[in-house]
The first five atom37 places (N, CA, C, CB, O) and aatype in JSON, in Angstrom:
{
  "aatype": [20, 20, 20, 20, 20, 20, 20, 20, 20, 20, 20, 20, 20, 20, 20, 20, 20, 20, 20, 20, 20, 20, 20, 20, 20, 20, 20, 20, 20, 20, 20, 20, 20, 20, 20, 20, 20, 20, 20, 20, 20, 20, 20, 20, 20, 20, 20, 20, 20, 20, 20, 20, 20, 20, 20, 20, 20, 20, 20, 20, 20, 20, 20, 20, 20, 20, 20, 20, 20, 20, 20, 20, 20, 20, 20, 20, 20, 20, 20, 20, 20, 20, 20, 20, 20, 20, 20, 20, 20, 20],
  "atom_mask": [
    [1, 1, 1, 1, 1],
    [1, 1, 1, 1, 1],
    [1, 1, 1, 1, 1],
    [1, 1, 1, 1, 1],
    [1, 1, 1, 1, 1],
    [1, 1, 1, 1, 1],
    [1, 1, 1, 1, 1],
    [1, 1, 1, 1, 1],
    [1, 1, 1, 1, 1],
    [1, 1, 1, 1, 1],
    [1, 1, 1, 1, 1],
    [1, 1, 1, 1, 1],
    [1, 1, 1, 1, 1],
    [1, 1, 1, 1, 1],
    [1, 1, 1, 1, 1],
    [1, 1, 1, 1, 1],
    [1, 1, 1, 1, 1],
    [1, 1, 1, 1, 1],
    [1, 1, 1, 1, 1],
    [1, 1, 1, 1, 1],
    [1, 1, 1, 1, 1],
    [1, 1, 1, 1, 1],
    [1, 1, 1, 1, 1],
    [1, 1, 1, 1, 1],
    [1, 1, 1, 1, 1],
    [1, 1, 1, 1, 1],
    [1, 1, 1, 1, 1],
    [1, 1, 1, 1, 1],
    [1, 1, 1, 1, 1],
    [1, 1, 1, 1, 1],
    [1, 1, 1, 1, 1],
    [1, 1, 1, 1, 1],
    [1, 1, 1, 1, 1],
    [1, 1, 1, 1, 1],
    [1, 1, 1, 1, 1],
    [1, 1, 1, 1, 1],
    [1, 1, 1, 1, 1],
    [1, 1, 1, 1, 1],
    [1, 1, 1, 1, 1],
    [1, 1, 1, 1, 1],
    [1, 1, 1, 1, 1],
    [1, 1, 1, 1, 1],
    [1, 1, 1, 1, 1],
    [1, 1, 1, 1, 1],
    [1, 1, 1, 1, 1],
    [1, 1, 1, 1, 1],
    [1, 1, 1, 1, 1],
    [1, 1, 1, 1, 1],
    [1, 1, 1, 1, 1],
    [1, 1, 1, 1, 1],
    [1, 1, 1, 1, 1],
    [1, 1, 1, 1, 1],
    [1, 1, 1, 1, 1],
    [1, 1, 1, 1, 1],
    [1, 1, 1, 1, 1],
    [1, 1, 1, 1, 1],
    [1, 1, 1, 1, 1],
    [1, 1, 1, 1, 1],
    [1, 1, 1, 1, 1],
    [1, 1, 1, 1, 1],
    [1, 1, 1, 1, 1],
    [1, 1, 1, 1, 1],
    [1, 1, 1, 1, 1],
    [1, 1, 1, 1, 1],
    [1, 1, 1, 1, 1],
    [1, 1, 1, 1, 1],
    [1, 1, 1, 1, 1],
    [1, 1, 1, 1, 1],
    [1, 1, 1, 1, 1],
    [1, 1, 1, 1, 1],
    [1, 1, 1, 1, 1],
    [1, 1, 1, 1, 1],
    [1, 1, 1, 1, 1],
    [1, 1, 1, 1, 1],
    [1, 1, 1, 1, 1],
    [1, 1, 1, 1, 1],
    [1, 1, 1, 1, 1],
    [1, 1, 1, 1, 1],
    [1, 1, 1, 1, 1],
    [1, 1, 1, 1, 1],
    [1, 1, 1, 1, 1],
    [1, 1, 1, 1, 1],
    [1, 1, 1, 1, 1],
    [1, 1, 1, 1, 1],
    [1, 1, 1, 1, 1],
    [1, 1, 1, 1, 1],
    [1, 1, 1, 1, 1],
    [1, 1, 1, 1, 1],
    [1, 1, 1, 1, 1],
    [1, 1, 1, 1, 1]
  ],
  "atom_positions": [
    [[-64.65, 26.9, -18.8], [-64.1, 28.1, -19.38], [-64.14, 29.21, -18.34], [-64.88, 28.51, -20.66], [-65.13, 29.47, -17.66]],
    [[-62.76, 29.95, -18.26], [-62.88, 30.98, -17.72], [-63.34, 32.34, -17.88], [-62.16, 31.0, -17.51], [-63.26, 32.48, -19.1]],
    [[-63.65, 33.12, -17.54], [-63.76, 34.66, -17.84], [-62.71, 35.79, -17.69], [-64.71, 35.08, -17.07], [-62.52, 36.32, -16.6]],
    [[-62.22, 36.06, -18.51], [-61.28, 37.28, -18.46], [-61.43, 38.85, -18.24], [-60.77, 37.25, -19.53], [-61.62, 39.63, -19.17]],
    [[-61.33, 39.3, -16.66], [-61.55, 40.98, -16.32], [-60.89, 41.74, -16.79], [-61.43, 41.46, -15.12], [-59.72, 42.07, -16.61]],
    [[-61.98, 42.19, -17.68], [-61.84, 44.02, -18.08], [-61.36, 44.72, -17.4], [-62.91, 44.86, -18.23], [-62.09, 45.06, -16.47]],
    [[-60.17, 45.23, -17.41], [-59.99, 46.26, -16.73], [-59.13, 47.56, -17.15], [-59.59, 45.75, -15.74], [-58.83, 48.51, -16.42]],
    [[-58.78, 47.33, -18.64], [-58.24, 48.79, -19.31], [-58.98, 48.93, -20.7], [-56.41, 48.8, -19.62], [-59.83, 48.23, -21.24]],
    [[-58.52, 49.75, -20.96], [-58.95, 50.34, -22.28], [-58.62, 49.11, -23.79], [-57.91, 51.96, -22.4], [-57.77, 48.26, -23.54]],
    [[-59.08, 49.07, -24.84], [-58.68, 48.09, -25.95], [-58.61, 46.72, -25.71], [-57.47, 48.38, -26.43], [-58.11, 46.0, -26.58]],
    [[-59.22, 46.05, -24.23], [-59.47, 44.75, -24.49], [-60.59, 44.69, -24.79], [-59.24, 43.93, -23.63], [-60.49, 43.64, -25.41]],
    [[-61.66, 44.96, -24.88], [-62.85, 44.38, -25.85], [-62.94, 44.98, -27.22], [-64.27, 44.62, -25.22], [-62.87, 46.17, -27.51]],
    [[-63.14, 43.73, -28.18], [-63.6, 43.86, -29.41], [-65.1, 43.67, -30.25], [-62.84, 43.17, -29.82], [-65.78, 42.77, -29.74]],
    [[-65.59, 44.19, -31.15], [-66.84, 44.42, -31.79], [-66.55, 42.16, -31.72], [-66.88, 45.82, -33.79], [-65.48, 41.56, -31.72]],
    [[-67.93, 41.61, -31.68], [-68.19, 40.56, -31.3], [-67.77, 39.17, -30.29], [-68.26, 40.47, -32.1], [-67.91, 37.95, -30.32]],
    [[-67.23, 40.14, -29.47], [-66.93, 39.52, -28.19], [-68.18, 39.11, -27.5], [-66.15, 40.43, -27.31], [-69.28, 39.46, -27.93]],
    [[-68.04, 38.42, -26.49], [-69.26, 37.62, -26.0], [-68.88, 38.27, -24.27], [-69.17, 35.47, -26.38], [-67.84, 37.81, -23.8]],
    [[-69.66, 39.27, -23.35], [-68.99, 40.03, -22.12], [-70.27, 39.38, -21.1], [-68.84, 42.12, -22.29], [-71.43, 39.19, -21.46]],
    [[-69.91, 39.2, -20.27], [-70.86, 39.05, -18.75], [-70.58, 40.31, -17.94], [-70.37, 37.59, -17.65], [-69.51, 40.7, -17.48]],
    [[-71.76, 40.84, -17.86], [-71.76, 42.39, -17.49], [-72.1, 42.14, -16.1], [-72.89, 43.49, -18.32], [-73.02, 41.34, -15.97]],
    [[-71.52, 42.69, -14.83], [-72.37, 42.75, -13.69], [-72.72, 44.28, -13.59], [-71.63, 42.15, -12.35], [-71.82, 45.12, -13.69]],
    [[-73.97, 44.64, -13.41], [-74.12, 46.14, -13.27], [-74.12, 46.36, -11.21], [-75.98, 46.68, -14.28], [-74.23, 45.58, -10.26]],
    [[-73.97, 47.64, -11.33], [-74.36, 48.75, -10.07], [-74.92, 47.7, -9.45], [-75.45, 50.22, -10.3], [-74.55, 46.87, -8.63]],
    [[-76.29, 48.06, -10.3], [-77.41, 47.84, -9.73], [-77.69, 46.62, -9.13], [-78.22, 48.07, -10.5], [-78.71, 46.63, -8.44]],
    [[-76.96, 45.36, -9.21], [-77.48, 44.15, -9.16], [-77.52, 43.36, -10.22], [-78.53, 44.21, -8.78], [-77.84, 43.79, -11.33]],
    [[-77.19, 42.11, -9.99], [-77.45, 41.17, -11.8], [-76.39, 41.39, -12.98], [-79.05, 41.82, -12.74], [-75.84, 42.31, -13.59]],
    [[-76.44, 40.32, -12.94], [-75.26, 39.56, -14.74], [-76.2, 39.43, -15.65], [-74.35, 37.58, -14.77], [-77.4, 39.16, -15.54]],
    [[-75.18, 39.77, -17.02], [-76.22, 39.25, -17.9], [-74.96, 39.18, -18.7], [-77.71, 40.12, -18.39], [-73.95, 39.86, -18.61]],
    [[-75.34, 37.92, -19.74], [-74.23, 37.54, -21.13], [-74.66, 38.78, -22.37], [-74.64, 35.51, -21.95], [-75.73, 39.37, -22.4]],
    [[-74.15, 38.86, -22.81], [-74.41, 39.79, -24.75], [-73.12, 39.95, -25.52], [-75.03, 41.82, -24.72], [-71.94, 39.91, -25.16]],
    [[-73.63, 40.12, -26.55], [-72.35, 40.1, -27.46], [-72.48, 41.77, -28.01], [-72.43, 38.7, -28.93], [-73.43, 42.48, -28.33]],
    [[-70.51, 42.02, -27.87], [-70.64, 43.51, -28.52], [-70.68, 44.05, -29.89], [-69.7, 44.16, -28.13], [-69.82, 44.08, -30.77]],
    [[-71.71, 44.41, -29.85], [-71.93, 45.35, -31.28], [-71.47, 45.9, -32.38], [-72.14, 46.12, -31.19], [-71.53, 45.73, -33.6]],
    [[-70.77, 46.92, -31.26], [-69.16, 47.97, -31.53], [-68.71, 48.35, -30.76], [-69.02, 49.16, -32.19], [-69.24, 48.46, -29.66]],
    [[-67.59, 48.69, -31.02], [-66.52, 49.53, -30.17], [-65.89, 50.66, -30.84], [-65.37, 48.66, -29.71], [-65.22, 50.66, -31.87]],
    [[-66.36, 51.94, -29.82], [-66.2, 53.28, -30.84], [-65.02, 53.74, -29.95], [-67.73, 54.57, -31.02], [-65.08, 53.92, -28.73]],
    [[-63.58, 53.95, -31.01], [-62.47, 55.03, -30.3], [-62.13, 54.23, -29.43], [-62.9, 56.49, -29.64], [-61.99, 54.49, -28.24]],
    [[-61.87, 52.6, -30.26], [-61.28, 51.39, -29.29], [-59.31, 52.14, -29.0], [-61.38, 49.29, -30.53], [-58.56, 52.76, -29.75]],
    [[-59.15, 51.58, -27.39], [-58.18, 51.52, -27.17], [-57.67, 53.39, -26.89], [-57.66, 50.57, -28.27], [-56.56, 53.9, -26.76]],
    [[-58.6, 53.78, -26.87], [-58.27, 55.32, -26.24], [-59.14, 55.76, -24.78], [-58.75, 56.56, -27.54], [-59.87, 55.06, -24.09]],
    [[-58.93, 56.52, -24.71], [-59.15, 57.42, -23.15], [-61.12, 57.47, -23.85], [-57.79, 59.79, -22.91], [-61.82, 56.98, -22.96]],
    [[-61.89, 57.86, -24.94], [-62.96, 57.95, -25.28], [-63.75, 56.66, -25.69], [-62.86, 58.81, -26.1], [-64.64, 56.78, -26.53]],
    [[-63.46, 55.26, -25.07], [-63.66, 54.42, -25.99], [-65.22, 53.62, -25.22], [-62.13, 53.45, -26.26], [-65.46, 53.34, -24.04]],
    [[-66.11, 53.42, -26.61], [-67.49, 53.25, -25.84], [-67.89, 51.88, -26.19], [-68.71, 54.36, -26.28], [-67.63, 51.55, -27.34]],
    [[-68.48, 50.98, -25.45], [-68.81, 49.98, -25.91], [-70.23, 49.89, -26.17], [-68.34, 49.11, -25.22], [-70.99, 50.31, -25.29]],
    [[-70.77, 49.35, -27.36], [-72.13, 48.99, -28.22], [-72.58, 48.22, -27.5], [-72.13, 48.43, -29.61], [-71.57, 47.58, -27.21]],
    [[-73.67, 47.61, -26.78], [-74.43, 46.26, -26.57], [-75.87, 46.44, -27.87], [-75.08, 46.14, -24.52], [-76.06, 45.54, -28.7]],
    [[-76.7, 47.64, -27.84], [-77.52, 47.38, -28.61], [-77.28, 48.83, -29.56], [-78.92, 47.02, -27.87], [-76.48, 49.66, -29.11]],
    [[-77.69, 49.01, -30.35], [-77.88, 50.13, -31.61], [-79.12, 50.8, -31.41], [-77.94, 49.49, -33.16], [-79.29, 51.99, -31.14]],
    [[-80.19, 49.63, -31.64], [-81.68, 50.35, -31.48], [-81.72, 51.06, -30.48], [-82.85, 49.52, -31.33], [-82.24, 52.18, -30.49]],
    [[-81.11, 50.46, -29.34], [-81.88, 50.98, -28.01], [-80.88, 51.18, -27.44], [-82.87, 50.14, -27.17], [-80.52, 50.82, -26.32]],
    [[-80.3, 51.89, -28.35], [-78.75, 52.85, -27.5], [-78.29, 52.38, -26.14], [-79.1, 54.64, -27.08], [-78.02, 53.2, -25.27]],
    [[-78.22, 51.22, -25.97], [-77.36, 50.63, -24.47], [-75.75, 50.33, -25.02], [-78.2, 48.78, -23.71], [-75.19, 49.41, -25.62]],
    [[-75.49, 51.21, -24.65], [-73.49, 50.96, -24.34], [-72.92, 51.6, -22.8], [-72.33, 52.15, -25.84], [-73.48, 52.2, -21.89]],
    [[-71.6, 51.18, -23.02], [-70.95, 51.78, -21.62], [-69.62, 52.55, -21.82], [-70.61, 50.55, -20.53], [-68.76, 52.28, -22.66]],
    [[-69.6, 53.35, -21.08], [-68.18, 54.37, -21.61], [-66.85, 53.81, -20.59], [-68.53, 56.5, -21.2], [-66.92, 53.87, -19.36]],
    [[-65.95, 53.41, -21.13], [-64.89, 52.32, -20.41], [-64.29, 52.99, -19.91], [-64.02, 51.39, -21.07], [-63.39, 52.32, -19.42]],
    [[-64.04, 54.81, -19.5], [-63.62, 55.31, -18.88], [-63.91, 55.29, -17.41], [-63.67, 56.07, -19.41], [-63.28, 55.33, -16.35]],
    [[-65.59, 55.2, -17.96], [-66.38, 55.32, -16.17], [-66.33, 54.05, -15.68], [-68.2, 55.79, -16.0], [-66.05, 53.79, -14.51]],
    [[-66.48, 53.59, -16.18], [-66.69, 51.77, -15.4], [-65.22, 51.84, -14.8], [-66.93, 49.95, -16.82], [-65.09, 51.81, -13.58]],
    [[-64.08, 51.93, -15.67], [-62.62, 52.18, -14.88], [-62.77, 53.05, -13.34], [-61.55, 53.23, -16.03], [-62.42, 52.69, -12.21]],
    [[-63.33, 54.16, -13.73], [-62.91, 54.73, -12.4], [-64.59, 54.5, -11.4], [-62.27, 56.72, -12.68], [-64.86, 55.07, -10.35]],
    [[-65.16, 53.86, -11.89], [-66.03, 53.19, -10.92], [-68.04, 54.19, -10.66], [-64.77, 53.27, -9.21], [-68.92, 54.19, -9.8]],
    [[-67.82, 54.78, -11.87], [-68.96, 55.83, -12.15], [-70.23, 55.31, -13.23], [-68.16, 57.22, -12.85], [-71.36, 55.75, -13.41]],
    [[-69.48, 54.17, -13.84], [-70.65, 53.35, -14.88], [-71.55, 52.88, -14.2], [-70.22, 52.14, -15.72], [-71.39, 52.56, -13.03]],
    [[-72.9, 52.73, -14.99], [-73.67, 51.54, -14.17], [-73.16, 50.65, -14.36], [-74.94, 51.19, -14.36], [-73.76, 49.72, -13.82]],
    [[-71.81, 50.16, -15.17], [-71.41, 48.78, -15.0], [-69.9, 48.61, -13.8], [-71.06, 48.23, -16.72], [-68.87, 49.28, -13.67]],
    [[-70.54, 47.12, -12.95], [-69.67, 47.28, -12.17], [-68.43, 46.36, -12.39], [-70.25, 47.19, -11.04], [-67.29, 46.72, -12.07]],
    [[-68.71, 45.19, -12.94], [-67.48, 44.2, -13.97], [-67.47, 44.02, -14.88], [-67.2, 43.08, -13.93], [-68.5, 44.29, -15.5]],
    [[-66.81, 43.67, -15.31], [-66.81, 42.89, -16.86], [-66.16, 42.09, -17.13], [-66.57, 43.47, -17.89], [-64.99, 42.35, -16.83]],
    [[-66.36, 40.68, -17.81], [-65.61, 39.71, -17.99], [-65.87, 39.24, -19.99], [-66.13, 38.51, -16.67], [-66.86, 39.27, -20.73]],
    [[-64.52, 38.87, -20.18], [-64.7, 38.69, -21.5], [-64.8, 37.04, -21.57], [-63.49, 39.41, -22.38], [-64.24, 36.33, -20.74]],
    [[-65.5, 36.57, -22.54], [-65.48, 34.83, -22.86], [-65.18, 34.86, -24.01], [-66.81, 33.87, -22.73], [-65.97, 34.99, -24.95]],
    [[-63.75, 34.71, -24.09], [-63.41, 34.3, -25.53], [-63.34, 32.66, -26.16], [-62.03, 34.88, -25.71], [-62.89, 31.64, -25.64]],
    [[-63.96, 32.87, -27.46], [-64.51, 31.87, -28.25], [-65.84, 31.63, -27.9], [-63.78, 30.7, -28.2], [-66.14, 30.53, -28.36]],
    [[-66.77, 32.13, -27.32], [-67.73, 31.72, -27.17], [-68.86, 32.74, -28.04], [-67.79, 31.52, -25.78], [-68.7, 33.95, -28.16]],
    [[-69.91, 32.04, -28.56], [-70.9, 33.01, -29.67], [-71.96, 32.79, -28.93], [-71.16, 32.56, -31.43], [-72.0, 31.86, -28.12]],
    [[-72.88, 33.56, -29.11], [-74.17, 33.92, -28.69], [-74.91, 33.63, -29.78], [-74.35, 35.28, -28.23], [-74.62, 34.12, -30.87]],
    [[-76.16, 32.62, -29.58], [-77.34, 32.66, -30.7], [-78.21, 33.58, -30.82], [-78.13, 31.69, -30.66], [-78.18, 34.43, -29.93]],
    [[-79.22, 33.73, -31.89], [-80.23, 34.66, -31.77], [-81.07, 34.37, -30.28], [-81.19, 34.53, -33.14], [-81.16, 35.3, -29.49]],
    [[-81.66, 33.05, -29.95], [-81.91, 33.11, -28.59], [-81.23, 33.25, -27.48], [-82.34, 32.36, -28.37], [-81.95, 33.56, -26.54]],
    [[-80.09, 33.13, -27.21], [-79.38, 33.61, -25.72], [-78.9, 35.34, -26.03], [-77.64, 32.41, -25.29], [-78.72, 36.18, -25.14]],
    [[-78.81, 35.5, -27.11], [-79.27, 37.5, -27.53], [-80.0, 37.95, -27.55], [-79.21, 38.22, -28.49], [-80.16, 38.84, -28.39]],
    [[-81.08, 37.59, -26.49], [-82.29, 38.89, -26.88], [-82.31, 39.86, -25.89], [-83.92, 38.4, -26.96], [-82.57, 39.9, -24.69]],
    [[-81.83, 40.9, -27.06], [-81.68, 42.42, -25.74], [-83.01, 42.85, -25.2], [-81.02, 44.14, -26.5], [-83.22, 43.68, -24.32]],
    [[-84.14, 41.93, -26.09], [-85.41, 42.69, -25.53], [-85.63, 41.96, -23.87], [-86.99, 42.35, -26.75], [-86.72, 41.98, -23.3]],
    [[-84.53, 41.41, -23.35], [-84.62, 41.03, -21.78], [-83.44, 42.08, -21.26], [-84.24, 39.15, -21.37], [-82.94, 41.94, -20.15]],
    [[-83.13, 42.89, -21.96], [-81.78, 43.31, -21.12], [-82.45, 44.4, -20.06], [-80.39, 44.13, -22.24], [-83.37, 45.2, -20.19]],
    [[-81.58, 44.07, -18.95], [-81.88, 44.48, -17.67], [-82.06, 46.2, -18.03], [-80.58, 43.98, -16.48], [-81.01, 46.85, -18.0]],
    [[-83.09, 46.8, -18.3], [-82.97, 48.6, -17.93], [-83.49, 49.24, -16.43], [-84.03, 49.5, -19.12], [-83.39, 50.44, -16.21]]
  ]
}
């Protein structure tokens, strides 16, 4: 299976399955949450609720997010064990 790059506004949807590469170093798989003010110039993506980790798809576009790719895997689900945000990279 391939991975499909993010690269405008309104391709990701609330339970998509994304491989994030950040800034900083390191991939990680998660599934999205939500997507707030999908498909506009304001549109934010959810990874966790509790612990307020999302990314604003404006900045990652123009290269200011801590995220530096994004790839979508469609059809693929995440279990409660390959989801645990309590490993997500902060």
């Amino acid at each position: 299976m391939e991975g499909q790059p993010v690269t405008n506004f309104g391709q990701i949807k609330q339970g998509d399955t994304l491989v994030i590469e950040r800034r900083q170093g390191g991939r990680f798989v998660v599934q999205v949450r939500q997507v707030i003010a999908p498909g506009t110039g304001r549109e934010e993506v959810v990874l966790s609720i509790g612990k307020n980790d999302y990314f604003i798809v404006s900045m990652f576009i123009d290269g200011t997010s801590w995220v530096r790719k994004v790839w979508r895997l469609p059809g693929v689900r995440l279990t409660n064990i390959t989801n645990n945000m309590e490993a997500f990279p902060r």
